[in-house]
KOLGUDO-68814 format. One record per residue (C-alpha): residue in three letters; x, y, z; residue number from 1. Coordinates in steps of 0.1 Angstrom, whole numbers. Layout:
N
<pt residuo="ALA" east="X" north="Y" up="Z" num="NUM"/>
...
end
This chain:
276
<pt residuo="UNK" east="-855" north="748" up="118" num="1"/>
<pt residuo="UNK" east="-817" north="753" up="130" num="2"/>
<pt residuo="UNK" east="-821" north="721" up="150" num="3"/>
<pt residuo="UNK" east="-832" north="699" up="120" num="4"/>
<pt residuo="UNK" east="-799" north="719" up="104" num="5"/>
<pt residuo="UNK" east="-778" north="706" up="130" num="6"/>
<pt residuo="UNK" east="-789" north="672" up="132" num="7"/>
<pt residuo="UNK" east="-784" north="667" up="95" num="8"/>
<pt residuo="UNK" east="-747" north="680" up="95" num="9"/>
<pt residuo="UNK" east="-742" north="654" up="124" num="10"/>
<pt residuo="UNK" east="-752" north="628" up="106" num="11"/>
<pt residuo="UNK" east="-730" north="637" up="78" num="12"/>
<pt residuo="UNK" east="-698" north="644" up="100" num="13"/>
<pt residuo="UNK" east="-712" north="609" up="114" num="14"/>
<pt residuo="UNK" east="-709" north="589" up="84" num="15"/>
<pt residuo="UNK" east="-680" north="603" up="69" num="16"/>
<pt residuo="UNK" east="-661" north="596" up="104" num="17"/>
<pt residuo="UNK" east="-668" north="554" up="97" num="18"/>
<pt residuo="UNK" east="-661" north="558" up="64" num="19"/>
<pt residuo="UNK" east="-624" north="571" up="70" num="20"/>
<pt residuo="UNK" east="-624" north="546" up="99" num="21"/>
<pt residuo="UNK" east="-631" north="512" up="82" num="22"/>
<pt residuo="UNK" east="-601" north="517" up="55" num="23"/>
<pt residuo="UNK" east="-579" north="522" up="83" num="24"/>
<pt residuo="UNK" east="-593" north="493" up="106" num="25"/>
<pt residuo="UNK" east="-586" north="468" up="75" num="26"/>
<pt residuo="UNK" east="-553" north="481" up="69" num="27"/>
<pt residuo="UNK" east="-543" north="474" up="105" num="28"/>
<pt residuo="UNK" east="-528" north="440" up="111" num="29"/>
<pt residuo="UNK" east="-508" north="418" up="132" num="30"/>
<pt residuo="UNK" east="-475" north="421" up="125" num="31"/>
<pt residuo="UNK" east="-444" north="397" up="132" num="32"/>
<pt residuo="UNK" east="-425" north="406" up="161" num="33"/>
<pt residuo="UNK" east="-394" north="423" up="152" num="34"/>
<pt residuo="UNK" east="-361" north="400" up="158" num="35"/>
<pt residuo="UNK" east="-351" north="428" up="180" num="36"/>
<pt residuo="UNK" east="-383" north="420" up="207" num="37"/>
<pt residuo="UNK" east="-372" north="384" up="211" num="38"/>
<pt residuo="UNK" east="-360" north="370" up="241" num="39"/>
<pt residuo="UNK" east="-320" north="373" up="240" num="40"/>
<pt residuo="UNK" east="-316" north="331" up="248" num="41"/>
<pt residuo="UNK" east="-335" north="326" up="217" num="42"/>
<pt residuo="UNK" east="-314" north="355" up="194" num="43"/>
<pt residuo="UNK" east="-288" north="338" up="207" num="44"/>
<pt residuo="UNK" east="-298" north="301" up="198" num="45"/>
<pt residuo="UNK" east="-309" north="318" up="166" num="46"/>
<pt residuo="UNK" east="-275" north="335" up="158" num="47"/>
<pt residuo="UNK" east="-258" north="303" up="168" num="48"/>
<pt residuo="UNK" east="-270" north="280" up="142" num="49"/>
<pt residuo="UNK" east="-269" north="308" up="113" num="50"/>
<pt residuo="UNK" east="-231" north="310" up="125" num="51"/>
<pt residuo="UNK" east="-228" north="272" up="123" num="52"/>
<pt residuo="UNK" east="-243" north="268" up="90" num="53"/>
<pt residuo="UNK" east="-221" north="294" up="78" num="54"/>
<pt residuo="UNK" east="-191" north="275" up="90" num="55"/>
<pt residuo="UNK" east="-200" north="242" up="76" num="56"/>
<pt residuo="UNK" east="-211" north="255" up="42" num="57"/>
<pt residuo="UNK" east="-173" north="276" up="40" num="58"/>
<pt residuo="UNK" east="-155" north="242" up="48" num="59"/>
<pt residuo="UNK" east="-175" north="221" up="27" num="60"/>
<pt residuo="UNK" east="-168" north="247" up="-3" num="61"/>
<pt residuo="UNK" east="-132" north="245" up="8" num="62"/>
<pt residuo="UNK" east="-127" north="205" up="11" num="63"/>
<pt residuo="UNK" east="-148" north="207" up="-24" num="64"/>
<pt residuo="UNK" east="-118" north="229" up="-36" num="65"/>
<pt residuo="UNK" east="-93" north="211" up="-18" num="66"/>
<pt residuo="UNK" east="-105" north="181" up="-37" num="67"/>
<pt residuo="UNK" east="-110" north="196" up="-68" num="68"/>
<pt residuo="UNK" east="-67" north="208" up="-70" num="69"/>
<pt residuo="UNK" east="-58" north="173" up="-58" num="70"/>
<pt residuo="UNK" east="-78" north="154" up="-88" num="71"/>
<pt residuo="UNK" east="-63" north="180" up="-112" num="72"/>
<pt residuo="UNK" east="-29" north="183" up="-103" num="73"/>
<pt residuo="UNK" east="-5" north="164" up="-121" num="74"/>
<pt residuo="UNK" east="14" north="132" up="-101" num="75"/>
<pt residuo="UNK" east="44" north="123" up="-112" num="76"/>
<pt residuo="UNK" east="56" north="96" up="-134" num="77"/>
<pt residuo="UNK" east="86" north="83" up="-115" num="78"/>
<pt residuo="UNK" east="83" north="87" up="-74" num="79"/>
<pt residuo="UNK" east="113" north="70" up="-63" num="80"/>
<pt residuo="UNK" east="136" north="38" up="-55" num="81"/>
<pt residuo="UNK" east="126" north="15" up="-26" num="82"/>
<pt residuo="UNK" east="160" north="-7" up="-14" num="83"/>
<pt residuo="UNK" east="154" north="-36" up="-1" num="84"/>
<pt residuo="UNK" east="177" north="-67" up="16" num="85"/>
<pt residuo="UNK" east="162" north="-99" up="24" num="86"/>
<pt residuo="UNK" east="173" north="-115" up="59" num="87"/>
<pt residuo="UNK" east="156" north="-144" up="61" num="88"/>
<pt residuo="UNK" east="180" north="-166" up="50" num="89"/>
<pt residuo="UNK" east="207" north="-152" up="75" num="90"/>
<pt residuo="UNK" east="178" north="-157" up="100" num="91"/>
<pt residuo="UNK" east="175" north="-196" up="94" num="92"/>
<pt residuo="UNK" east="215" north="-205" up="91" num="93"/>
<pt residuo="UNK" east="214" north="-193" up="125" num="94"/>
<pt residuo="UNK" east="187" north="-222" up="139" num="95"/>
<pt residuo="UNK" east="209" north="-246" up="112" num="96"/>
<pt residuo="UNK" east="194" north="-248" up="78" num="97"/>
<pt residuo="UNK" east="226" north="-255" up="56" num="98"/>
<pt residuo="UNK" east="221" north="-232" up="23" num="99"/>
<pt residuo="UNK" east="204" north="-199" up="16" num="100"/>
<pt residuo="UNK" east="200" north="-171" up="-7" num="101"/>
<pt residuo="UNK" east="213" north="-134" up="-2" num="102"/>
<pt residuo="UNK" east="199" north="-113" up="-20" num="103"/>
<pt residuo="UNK" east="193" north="-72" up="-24" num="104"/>
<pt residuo="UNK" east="164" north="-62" up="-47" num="105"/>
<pt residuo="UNK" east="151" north="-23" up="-62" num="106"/>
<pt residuo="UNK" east="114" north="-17" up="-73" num="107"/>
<pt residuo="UNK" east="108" north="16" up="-94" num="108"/>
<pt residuo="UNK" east="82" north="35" up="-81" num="109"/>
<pt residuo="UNK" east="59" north="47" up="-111" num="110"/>
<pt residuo="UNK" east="26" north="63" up="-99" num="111"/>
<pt residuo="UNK" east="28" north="48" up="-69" num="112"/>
<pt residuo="UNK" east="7" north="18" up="-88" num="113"/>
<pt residuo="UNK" east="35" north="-3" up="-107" num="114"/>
<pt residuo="UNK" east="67" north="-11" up="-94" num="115"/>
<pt residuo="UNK" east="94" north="-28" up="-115" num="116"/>
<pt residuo="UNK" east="118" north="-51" up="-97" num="117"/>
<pt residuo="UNK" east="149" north="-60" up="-101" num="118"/>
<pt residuo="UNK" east="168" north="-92" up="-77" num="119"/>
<pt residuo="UNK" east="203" north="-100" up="-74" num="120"/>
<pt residuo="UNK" east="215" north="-123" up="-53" num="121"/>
<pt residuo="UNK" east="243" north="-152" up="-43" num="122"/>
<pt residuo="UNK" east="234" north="-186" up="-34" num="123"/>
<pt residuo="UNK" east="251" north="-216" up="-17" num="124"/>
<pt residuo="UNK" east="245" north="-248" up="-2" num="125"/>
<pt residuo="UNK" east="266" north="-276" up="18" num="126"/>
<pt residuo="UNK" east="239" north="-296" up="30" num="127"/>
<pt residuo="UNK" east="242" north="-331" up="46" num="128"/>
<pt residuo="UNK" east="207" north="-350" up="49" num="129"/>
<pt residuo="UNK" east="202" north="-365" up="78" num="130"/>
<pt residuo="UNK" east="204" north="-407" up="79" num="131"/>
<pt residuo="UNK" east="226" north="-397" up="44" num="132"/>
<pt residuo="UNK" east="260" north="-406" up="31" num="133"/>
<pt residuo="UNK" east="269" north="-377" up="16" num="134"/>
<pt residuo="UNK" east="267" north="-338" up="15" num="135"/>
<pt residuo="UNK" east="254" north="-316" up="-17" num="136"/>
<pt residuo="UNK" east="278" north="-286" up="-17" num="137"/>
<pt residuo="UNK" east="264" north="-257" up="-42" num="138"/>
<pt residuo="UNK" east="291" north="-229" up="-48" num="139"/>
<pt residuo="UNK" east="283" north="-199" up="-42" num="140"/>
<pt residuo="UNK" east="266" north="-183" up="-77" num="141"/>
<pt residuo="UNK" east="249" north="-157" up="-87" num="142"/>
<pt residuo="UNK" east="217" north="-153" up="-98" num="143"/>
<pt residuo="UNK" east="191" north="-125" up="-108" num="144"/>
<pt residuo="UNK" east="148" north="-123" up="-113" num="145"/>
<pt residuo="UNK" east="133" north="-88" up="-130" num="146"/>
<pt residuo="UNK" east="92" north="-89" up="-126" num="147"/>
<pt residuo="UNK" east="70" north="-62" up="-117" num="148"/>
<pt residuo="UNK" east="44" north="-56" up="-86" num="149"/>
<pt residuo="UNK" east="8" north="-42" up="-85" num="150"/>
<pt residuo="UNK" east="2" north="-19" up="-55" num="151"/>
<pt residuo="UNK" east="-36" north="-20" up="-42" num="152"/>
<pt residuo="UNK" east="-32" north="6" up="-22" num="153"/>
<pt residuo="UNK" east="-23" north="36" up="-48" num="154"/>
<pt residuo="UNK" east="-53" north="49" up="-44" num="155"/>
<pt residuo="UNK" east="-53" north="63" up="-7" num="156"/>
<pt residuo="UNK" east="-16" north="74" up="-14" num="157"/>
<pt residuo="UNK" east="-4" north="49" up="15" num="158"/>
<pt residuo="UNK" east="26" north="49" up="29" num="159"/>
<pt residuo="UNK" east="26" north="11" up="28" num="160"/>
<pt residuo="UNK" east="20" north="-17" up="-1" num="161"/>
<pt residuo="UNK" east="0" north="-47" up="-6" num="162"/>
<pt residuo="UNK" east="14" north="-60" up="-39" num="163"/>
<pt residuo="UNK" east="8" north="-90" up="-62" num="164"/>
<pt residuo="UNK" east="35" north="-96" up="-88" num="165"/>
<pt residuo="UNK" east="52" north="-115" up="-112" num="166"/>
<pt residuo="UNK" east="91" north="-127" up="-116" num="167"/>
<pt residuo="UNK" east="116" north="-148" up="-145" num="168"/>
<pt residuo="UNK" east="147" north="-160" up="-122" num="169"/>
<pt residuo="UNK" east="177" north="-175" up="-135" num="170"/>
<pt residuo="UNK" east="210" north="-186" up="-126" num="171"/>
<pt residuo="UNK" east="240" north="-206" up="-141" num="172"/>
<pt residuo="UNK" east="259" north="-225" up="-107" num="173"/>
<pt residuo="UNK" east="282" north="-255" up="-101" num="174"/>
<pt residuo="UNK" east="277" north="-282" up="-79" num="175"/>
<pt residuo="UNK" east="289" north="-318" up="-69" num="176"/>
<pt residuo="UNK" east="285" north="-342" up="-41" num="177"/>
<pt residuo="UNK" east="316" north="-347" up="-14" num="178"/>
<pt residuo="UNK" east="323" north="-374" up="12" num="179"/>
<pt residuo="UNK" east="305" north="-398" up="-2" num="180"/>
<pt residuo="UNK" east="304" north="-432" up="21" num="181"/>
<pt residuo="UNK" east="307" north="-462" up="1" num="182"/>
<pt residuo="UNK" east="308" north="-497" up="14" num="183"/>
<pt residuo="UNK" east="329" north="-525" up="-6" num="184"/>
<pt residuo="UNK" east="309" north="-553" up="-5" num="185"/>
<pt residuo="UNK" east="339" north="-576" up="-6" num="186"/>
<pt residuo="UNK" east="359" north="-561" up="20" num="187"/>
<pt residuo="UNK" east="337" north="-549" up="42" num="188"/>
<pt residuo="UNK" east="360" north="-513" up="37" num="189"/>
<pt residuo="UNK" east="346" north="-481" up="37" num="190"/>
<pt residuo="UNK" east="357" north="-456" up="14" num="191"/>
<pt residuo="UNK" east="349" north="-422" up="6" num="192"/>
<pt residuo="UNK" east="346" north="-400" up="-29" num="193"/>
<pt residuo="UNK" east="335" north="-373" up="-48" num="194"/>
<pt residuo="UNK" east="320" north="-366" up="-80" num="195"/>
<pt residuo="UNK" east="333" north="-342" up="-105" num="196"/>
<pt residuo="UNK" east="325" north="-306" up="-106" num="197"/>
<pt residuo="UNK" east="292" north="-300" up="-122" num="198"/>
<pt residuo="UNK" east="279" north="-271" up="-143" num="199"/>
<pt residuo="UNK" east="246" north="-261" up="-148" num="200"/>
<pt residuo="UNK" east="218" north="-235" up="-162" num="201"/>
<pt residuo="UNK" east="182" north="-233" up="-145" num="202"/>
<pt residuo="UNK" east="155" north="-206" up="-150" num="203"/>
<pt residuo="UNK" east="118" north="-201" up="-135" num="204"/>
<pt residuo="UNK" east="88" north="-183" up="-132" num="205"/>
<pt residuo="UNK" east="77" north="-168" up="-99" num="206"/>
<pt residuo="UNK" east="39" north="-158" up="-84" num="207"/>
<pt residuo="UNK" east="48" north="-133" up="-55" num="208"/>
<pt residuo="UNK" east="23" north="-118" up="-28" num="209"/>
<pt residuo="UNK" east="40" north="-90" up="-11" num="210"/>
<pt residuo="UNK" east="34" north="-65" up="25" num="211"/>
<pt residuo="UNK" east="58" north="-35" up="26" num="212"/>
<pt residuo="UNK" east="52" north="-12" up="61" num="213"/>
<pt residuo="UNK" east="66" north="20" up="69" num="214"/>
<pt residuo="UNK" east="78" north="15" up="103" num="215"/>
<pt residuo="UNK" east="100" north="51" up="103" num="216"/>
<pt residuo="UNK" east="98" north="77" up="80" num="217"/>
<pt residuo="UNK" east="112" north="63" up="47" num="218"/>
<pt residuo="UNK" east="123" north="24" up="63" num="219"/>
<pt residuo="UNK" east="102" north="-2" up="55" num="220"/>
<pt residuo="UNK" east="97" north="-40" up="65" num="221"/>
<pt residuo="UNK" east="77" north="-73" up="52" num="222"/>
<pt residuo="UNK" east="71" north="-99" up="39" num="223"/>
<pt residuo="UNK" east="73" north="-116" up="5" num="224"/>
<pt residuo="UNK" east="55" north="-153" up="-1" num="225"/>
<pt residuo="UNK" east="64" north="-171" up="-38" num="226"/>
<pt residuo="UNK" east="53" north="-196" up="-53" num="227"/>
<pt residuo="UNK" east="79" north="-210" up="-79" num="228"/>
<pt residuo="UNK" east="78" north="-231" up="-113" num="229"/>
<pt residuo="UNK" east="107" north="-243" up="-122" num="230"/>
<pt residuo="UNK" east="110" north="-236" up="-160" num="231"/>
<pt residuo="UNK" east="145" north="-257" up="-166" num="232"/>
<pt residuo="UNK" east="175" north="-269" up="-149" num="233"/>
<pt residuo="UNK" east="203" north="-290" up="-166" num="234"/>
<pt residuo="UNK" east="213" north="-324" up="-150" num="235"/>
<pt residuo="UNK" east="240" north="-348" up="-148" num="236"/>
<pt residuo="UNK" east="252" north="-384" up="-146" num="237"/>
<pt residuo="UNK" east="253" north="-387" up="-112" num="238"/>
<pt residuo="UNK" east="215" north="-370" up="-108" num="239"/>
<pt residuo="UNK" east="197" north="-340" up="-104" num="240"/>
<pt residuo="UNK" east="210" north="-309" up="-81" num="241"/>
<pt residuo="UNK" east="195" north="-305" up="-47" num="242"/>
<pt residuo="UNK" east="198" north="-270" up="-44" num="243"/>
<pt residuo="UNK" east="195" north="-240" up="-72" num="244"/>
<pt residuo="UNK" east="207" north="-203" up="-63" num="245"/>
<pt residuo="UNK" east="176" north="-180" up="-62" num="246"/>
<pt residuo="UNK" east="150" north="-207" up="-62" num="247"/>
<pt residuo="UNK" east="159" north="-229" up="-33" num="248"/>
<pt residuo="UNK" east="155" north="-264" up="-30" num="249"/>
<pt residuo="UNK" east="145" north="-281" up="-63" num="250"/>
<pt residuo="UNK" east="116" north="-302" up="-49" num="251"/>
<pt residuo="UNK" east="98" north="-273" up="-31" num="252"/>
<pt residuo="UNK" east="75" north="-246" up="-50" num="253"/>
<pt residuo="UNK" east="69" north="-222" up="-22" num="254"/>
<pt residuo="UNK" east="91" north="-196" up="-3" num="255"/>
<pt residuo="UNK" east="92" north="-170" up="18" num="256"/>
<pt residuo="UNK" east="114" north="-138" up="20" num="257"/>
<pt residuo="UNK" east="116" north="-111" up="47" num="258"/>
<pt residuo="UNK" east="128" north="-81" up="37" num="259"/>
<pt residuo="UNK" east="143" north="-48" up="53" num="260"/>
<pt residuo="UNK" east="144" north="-16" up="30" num="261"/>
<pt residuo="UNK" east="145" north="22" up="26" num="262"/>
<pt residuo="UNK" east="125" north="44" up="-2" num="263"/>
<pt residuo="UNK" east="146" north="73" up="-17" num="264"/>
<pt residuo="UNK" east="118" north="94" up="-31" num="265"/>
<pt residuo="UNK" east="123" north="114" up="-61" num="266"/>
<pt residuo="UNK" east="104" north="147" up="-66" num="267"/>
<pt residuo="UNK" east="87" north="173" up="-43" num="268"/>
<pt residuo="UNK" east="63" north="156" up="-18" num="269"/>
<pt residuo="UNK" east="25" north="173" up="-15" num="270"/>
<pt residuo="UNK" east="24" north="190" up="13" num="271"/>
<pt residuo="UNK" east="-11" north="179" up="31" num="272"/>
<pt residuo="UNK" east="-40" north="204" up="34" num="273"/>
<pt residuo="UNK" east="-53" north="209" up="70" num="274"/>
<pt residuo="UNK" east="-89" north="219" up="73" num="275"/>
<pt residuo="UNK" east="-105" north="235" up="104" num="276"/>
end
């Protein structure tokens, strides 16, 4: 009787013990293995490219700002004056070419896109062709061209200019022809004469490509080529002037200048933003 007691309660304590165990079975599961029970190489590796993310996300939120002040902050109208001297002509009376123009010029920095120009200059001539009889002298006159330059480089704020432009040139000059080597057909003398003094107006139109490149802090050098049409030029009796002050030659449409110069900038310079 107290056995059939006993075994009943054992079966009872039996099944309640699995019942409390199942529950507890399911509810254990693999877990992940803590960060702290990895291999220290791969926490390192791992703590390595969180750090390097972090870093490049912080500078490309600063070069985002950096960007964002520099679109938004004002540029100024008027940047400053660049002086210029052309010394090309100086160049070639030195290897012989008998007449030049010397000029000084100004272009007016505004935005660092348009540049208004301004050209004054004197030119002369006492040229004897070769195989000739006589020699064109040209007094020295003055002359002057206003135009204006494009800059295609504005954008990246260079330091140096490629520029296409525009000029009106004029210039009101004397001239004559001396030593003129006549022959009298009679005689068989030679005799020699001038012509009268004469005075003239010419003006013209100008097509200018231009390099300008900072070789030293605010001095500059280049290059200017110009393609010329002449607009008018008065004439004479005794024929049309070789030679006109600013525009050179009369037959020849193309020219070149070489310029020296020095921009006085106007206004506080942007200080440039280092990033790491």
């Amino acid at each position: 009787m107290w056995l059939n007691r006993i075994k009943i309660l054992a079966i009872i304590c039996l099944t309640l013990l699995s019942c409390a165990y199942i529950p507890v079975a399911a509810q254990r599961v693999v877990t992940p293995v803590e960060s702290n029970d990895l291999p220290l190489e791969v926490l390192k590796k791992e703590n390595d490219k969180a750090r390097k993310a972090q870093n490049d996300s912080t500078a490309a939120a600063r070069a985002d700002s950096i960007r964002n002040n520099k679109d938004t902050e004002p540029q100024p109208m008027f940047e400053g004056i660049l002086f210029s001297a052309d010394i090309s002509s100086p160049i070639m009376n030195i290897f012989g070419v008998q007449y030049g123009n010397y000029e000084v010029a100004m272009e007016f920095d505004l935005l660092h896109r348009f540049f208004p120009v301004v050209e004054l200059g004197i030119g002369q001539a006492n040229y004897t062709p070769e195989a000739n009889n006589y020699t064109f002298l040209c007094n020295p006159s003055f002359y002057g061209r206003v135009g204006l330059n494009y800059n295609f480089l504005y954008k990246n704020r260079s330091n140096s200019f490629i520029t296409v432009g525009v000029r009106y040139g004029l210039t009101g000059f004397s001239y004559s022809w001396q030593n003129i080597s006549l022959t009298d057909p009679y005689w068989g003398t030679e005799l020699i004469t001038n012509t009268p003094r004469q005075d003239a107006f010419a003006h013209w139109a100008e097509i200018v490509v231009g390099l300008r490149v900072q070789v030293y802090r605010n001095f500059y050098m280049g290059f200017t080529g110009r393609y010329r049409i002449l607009i008018g030029c008065d004439s004479s009796d005794y024929g049309d002037p070789y030679f006109i002050p600013g525009f050179g030659p009369k037959g020849s449409g193309f020219g070149f200048t070489y310029v020296v110069g020095y921009n006085l900038p106007f206004g506080n310079k942007k200080k440039e933003i280092k990033t790491p």
